[in-house]
N, C-alpha and C positions, 0 to 999 in steps of 0.2 A: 786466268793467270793474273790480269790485274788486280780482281780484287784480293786474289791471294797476297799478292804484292804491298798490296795499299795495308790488308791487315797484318801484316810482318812487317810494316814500314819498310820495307826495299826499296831501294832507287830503280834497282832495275830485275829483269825478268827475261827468261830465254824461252824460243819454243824451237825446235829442232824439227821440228815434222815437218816435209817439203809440202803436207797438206795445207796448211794452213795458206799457203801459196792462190788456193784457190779461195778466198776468202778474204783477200788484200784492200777489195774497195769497203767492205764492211768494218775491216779492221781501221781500214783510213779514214773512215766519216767517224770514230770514236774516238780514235788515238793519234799520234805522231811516234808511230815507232819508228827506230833505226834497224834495219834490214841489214842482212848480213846472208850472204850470196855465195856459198861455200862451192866453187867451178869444179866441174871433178870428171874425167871421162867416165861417161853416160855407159862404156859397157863395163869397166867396173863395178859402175851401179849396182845395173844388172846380176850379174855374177852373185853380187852379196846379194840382193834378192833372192837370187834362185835357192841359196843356201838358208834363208830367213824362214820362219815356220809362220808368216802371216804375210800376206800380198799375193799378185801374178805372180807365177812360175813359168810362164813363155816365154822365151825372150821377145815375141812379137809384145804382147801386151807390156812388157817392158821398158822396150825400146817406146811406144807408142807413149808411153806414162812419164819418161825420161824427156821426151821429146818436147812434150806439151808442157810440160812445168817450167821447163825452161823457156819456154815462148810466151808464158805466163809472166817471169819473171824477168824478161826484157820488158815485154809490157809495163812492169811496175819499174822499172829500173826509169824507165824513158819517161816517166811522170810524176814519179818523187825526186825531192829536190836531194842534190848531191852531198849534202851533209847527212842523209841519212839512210842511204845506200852505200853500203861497202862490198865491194867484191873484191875474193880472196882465191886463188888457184889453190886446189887442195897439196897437190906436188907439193906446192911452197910451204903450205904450213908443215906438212910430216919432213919433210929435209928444211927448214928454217924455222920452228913452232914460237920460239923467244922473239925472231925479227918480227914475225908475223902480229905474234899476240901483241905486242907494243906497237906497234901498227894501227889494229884495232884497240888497244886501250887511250892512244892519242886522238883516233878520230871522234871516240867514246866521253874524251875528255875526262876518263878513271886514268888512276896510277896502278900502273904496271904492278905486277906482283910475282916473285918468281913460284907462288900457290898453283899460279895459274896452270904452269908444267908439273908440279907435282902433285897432280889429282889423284892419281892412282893410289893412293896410300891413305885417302881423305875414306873415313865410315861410310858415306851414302855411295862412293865408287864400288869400293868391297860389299858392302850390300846388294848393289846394282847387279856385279859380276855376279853372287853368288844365286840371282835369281834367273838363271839359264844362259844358256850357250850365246843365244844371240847378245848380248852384253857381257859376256866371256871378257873382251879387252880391256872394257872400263879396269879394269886392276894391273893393267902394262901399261907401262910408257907409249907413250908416239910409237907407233912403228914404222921408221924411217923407211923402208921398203914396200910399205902396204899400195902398190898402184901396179900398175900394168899385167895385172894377174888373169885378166881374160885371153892375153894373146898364148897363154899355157894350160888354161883351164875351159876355153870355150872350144867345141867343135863347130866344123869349120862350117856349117850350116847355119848355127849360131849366129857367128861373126858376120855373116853375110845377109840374113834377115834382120840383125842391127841395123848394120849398115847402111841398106836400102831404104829401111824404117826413119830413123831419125841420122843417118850420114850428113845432111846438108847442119843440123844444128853441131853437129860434133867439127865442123868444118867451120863455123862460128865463132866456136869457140878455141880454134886453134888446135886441135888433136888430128891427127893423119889419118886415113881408114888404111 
């Protein structure tokens, strides 16, 4: 990504993958990125997992996978310096996306843009969308309602090997069992 970056002369670059989480000290002896910490209840995660045509479909290995990344990334939280960790409740951004996004474009030290919400209409979204179901959204707005869909869509065996699973980090982060 960076040298893609450097040959497009970009200033900057995103990587979305919670993978890359496991690769923070390799990433940090080459770079000084600014990390961006997307908070989101771990069994919605799941849920979209379970619906996703690539990863675990358990909810144990889910819950287990939720669990750890995020243990991963207090880790990094707690040893990169505060200018370059941002943490953001996902709640907040899908019901406030313009406070939010301004938010992170001030601590980014970018000028806001209101592009930023109208991605969906951008060629590489519609593209995106049109190469499978799982990136289906990329072409809708925010949707202000997208969270709390496991306590209607998960069975209650589900809910309860979550819980047991990764409960104490979902309690970390402020979400109720």
């Amino acid at each position: 990504y960076q040298e893609k970056a450097e040959k497009d002369n970009a200033r900057y670059w995103c990587c979305k993958s919670m993978e890359s989480v496991y690769y923070y000290q390799e990433i940090e002896s080459k770079l000084s990125p600014t990390y961006i910490h997307i908070v989101r209840d771990g069994r919605d995660v799941a849920l979209s997992f379970t619906k996703a045509f690539v990863g675990p479909k358990h909810i144990y290995s889910l819950a287990e996978k939720w669990r750890k990344e995020q243990e991963i990334t207090l880790n990094l939280k707690a040893i990169a310096p505060p200018d370059r960790f941002i943490e953001v409740r996902y709640e907040e951004l899908i019901h406030s996306p313009e406070i939010v996004i301004r938010n992170i474009c001030a601590k980014l030290k970018i000028q806001y843009s209101d592009v930023a919400l109208d991605y969906f209409h951008s060629s590489e979204s519609v593209a995106a969308a049109q190469s499978g179901p799982m990136w289906a959204n990329l072409s809708h707005p925010i949707m202000e309602n997208n969270h709390d869909k496991f306590r209607h869509e998960f069975k209650p065996e589900q809910l309860l090997i979550f819980e047991k699973v990764a409960g104490s980090m979902l309690h970390q982060f402020g979400y109720k069992r």
